[in-house]
Structure formats: structure tokens, C-alpha cells
N, CA, C and O atoms as a Tinker XYZ file with bonds, in Angstrom:
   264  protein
     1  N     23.416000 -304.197000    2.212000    73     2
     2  CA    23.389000 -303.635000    0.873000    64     1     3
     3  C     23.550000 -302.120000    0.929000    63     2     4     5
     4  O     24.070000 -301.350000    0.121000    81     3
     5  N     22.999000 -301.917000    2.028000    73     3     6
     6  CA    22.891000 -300.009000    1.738000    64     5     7
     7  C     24.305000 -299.862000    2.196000    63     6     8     9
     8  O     24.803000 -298.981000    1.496000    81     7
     9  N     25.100000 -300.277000    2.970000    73     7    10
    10  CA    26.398000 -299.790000    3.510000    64     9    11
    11  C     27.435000 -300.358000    2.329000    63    10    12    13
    12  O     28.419000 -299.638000    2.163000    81    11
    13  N     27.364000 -301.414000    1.582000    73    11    14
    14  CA    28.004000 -301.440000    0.264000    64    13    15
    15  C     27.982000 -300.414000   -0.522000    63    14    16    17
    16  O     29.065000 -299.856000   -0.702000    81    15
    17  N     26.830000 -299.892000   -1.180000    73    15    18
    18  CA    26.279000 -299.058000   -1.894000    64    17    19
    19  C     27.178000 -297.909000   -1.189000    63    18    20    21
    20  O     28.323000 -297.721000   -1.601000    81    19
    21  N     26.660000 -297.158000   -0.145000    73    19    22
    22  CA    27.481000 -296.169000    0.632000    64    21    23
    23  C     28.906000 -295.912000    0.177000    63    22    24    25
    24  O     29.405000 -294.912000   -0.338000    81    23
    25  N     29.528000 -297.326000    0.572000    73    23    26
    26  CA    31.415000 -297.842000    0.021000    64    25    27
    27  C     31.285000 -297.277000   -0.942000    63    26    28    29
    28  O     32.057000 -296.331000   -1.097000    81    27
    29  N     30.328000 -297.544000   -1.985000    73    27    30
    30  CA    30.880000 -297.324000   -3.618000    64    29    31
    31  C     30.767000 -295.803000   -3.724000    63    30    32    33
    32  O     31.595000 -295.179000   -4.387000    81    31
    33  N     29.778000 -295.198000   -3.096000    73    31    34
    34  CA    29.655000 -294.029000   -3.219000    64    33    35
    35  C     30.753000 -293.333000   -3.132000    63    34    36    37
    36  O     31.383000 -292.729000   -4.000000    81    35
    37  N     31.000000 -293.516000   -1.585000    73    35    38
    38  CA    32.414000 -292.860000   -1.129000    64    37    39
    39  C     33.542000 -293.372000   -2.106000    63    38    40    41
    40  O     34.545000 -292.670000   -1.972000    81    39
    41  N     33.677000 -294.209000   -2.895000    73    39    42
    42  CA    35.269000 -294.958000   -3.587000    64    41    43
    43  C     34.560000 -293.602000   -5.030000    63    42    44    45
    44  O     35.321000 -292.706000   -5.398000    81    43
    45  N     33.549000 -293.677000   -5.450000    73    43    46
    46  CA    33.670000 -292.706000   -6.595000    64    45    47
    47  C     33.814000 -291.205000   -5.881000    63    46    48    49
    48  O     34.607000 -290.433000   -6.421000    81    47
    49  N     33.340000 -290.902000   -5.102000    73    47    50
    50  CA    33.982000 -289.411000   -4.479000    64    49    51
    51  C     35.046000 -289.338000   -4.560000    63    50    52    53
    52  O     35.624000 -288.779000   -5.492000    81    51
    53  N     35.646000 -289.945000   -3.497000    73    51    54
    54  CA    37.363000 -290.789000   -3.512000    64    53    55
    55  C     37.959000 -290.246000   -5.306000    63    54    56    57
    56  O     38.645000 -289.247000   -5.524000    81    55
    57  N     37.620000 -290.902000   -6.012000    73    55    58
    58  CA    37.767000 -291.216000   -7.597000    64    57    59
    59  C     37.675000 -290.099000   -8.436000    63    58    60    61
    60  O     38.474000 -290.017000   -9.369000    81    59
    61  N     36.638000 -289.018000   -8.222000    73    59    62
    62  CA    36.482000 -287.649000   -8.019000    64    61    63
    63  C     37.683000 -286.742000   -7.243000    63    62    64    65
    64  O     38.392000 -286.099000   -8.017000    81    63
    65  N     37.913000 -286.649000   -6.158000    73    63    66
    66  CA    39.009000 -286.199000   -5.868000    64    65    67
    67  C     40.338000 -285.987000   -6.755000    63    66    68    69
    68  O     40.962000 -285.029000   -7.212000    81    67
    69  N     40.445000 -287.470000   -6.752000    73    67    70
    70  CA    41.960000 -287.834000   -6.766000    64    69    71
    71  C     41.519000 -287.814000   -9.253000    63    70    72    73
    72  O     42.570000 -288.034000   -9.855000    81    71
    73  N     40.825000 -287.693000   -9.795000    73    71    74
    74  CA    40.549000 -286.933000  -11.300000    64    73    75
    75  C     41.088000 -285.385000  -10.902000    63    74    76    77
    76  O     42.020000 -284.828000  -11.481000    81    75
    77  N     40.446000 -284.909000   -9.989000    73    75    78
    78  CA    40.774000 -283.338000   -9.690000    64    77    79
    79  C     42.049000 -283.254000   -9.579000    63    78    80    81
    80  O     42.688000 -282.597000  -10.400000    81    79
    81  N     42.596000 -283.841000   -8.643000    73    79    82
    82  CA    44.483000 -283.389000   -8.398000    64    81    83
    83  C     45.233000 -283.816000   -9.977000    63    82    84    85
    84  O     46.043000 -283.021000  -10.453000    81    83
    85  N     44.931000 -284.990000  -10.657000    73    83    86
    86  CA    45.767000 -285.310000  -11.752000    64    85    87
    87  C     45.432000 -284.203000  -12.488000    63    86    88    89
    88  O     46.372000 -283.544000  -12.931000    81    87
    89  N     44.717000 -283.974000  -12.637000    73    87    90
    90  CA    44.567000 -282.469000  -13.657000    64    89    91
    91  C     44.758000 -281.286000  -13.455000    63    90    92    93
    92  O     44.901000 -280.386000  -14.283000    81    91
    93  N     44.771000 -281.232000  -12.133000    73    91    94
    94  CA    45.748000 -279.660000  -11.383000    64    93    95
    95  C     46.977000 -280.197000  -11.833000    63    94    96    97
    96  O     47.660000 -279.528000  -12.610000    81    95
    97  N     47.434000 -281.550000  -11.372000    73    95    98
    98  CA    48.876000 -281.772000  -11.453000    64    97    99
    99  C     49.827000 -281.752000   -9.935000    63    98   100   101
   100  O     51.040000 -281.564000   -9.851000    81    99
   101  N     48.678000 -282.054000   -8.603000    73    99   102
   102  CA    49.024000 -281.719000   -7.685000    64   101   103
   103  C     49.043000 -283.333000   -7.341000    63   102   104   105
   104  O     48.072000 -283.760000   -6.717000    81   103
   105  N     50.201000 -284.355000   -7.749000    73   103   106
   106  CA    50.584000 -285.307000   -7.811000    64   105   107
   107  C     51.792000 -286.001000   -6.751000    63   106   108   109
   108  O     53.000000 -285.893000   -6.962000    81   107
   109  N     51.383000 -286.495000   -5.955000    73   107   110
   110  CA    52.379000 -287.001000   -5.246000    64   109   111
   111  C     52.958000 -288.711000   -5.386000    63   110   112   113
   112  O     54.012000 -289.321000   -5.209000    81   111
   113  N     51.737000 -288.967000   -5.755000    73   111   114
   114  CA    51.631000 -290.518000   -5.749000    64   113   115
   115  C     51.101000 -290.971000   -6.678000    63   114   116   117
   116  O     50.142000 -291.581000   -6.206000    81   115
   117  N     51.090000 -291.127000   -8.189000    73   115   118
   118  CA    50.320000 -291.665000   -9.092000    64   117   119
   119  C     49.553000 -292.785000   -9.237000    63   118   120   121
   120  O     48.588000 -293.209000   -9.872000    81   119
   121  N     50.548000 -293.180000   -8.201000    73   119   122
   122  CA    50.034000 -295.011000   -8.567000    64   121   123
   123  C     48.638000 -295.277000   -7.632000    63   122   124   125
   124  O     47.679000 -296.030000   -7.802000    81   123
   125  N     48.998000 -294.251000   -6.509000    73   123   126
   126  CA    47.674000 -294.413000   -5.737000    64   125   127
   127  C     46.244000 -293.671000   -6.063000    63   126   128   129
   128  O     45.058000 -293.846000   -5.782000    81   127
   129  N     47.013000 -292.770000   -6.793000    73   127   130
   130  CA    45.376000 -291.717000   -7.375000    64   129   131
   131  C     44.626000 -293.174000   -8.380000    63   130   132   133
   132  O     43.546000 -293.762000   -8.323000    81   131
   133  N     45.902000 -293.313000   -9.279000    73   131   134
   134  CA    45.390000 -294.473000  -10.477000    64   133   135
   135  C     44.589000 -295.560000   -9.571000    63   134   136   137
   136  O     43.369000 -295.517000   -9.726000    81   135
   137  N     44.906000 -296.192000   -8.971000    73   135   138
   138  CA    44.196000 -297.105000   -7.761000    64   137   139
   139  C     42.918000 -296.845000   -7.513000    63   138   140   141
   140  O     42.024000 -297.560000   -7.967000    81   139
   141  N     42.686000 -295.774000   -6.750000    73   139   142
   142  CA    41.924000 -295.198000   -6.659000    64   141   143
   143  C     40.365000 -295.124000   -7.453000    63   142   144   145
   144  O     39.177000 -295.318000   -7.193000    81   143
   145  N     41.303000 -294.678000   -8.667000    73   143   146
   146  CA    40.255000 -294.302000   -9.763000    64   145   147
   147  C     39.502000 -295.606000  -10.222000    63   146   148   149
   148  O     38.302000 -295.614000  -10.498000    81   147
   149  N     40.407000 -296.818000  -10.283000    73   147   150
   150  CA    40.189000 -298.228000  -10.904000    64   149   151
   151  C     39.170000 -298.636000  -10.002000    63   150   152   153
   152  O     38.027000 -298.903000  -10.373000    81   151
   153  N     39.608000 -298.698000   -8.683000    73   151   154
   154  CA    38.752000 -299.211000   -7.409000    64   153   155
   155  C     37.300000 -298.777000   -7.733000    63   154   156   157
   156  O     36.443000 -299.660000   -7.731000    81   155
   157  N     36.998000 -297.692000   -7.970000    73   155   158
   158  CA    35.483000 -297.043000   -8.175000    64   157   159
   159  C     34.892000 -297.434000   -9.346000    63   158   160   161
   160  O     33.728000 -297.797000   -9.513000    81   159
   161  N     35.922000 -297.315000  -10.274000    73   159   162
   162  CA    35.261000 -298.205000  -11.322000    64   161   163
   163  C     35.289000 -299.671000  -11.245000    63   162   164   165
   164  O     34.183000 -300.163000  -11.471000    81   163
   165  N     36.064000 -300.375000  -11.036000    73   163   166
   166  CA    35.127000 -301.596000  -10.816000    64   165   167
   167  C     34.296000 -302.028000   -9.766000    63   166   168   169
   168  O     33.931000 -303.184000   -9.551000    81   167
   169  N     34.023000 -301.008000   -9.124000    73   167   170
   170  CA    32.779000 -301.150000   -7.769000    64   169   171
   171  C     31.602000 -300.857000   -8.182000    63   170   172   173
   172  O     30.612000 -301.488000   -7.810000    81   171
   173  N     31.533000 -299.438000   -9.357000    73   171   174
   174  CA    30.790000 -299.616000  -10.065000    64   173   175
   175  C     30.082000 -300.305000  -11.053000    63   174   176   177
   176  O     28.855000 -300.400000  -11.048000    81   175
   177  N     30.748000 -300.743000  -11.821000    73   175   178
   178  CA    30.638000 -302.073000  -12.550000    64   177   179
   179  C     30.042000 -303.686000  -11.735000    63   178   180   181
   180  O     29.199000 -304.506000  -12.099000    81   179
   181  N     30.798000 -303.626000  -10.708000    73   179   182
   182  CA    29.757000 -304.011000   -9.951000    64   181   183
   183  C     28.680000 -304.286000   -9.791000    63   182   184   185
   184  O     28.063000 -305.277000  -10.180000    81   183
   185  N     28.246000 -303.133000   -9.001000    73   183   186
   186  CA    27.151000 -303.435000   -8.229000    64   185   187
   187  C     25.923000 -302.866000   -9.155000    63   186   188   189
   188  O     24.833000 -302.661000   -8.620000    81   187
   189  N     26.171000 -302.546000  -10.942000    73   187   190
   190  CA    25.904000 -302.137000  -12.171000    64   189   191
   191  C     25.248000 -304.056000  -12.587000    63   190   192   193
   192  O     24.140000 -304.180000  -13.109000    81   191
   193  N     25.841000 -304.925000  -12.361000    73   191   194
   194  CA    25.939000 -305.840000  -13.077000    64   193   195
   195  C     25.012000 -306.846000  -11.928000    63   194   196   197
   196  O     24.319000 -307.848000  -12.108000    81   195
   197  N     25.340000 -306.118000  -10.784000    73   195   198
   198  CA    24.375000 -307.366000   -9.502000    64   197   199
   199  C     23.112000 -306.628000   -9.771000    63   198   200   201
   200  O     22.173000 -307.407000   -9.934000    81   199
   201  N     22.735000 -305.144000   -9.885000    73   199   202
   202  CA    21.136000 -305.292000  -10.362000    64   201   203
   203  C     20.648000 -305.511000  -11.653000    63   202   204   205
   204  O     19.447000 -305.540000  -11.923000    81   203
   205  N     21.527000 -305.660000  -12.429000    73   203   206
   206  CA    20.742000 -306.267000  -14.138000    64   205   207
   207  C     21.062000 -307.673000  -13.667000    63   206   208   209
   208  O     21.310000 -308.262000  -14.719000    81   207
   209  N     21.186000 -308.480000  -12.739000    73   207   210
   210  CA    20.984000 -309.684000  -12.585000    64   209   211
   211  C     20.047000 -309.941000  -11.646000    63   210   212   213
   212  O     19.385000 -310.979000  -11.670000    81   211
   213  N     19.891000 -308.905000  -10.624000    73   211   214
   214  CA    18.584000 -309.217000   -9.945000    64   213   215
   215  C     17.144000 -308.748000  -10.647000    63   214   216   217
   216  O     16.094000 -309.139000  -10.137000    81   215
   217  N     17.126000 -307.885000  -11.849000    73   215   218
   218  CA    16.112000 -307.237000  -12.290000    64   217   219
   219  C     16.288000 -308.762000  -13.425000    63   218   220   221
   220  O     15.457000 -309.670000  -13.426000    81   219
   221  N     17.212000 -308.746000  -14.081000    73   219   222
   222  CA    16.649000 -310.282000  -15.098000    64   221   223
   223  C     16.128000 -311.480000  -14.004000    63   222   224   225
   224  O     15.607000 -312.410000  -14.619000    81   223
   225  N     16.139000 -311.620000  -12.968000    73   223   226
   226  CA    15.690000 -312.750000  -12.222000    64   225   227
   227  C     14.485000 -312.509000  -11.697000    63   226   228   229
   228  O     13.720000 -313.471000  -11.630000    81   227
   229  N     13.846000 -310.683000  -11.014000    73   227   230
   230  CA    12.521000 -310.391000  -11.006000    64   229   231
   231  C     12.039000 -310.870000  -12.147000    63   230   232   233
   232  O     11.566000 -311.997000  -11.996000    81   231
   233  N     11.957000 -310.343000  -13.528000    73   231   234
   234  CA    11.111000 -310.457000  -14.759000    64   233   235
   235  C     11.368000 -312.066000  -14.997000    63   234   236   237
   236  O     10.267000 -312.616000  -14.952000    81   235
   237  N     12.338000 -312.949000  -15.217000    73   235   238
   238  CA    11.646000 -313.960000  -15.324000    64   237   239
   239  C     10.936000 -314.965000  -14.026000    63   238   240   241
   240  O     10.540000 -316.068000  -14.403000    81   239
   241  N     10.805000 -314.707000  -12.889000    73   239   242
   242  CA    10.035000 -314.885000  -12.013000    64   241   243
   243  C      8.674000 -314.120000  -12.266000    63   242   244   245
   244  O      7.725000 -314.518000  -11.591000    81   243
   245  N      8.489000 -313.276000  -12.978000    73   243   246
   246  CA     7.191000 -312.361000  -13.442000    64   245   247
   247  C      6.310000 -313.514000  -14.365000    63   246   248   249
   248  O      5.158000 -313.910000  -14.184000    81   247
   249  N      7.538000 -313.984000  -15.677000    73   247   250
   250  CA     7.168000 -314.760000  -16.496000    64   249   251
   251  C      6.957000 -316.318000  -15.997000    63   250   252   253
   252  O      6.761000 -317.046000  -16.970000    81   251
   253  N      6.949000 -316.780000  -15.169000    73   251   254
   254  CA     6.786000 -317.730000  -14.579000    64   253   255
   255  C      5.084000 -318.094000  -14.349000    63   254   256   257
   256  O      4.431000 -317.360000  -13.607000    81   255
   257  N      4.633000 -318.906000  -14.824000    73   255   258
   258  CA     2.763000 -319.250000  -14.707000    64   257   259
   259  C      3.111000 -320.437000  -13.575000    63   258   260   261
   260  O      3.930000 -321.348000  -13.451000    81   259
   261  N      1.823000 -319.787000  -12.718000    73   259   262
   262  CA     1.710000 -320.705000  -11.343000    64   261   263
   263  C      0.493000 -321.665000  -11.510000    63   262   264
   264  O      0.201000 -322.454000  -10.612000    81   263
């Protein structure tokens, strides 16, 4: 998990970068900055969506009477 997490980190740095050059305009490859940018966002989205599914599965394991 932590070396996933890490990935995503680095893909939004990555994603960061390559926002910076499109807006200088220091463009070589569009399609790969665009890539880029998508990749981080849905990594984010992600791993956004695996802890509101592990935090809804803590709380109703909370709500659970033994």
C-alpha cells in the first residue's frame, strides 16, 4: 500500500510538471503531457474511492452488535 500510494504521489508530481510546461508552452508532445495528467487523476480517484470504501466497511463493522 505505501509503495502504491508513493506511485500516485510521484504520477501527480509527474502531472504537476507536465501543467507547468503546457502553460509555459514548452510543448513537445501533447499527447503525452495529456496522458500524463489523466494517469494522476485517475490514480487519484482511485485510491480516493478505495478509502471511502474501507472507512464505510470500518463504521459498519463499528455498527455491528456482537
Amino acid at each position: 500500500l505505501k509503495k502504491y500510494i508513493a506511485d500516485i504521489n510521484n504520477d501527480l508530481k509527474q502531472a504537476g510538471v507536465a501543467e507547468e510546461k503546457l502553460i509555459s508552452g514548452d510543448v513537445s508532445n501533447l499527447e503525452e503531457l495529456m496522458y500524463q495528467i489523466e494517469k494522476a487523476d485517475i490514480s487519484l480517484r482511485l485510491v480516493t474511492e478505495i478509502r471511502n470504501k474501507a472507512l464505510e466497511s470500518y463504521q459498519e463493522i463499528m455498527r455491528m452488535q456482537v
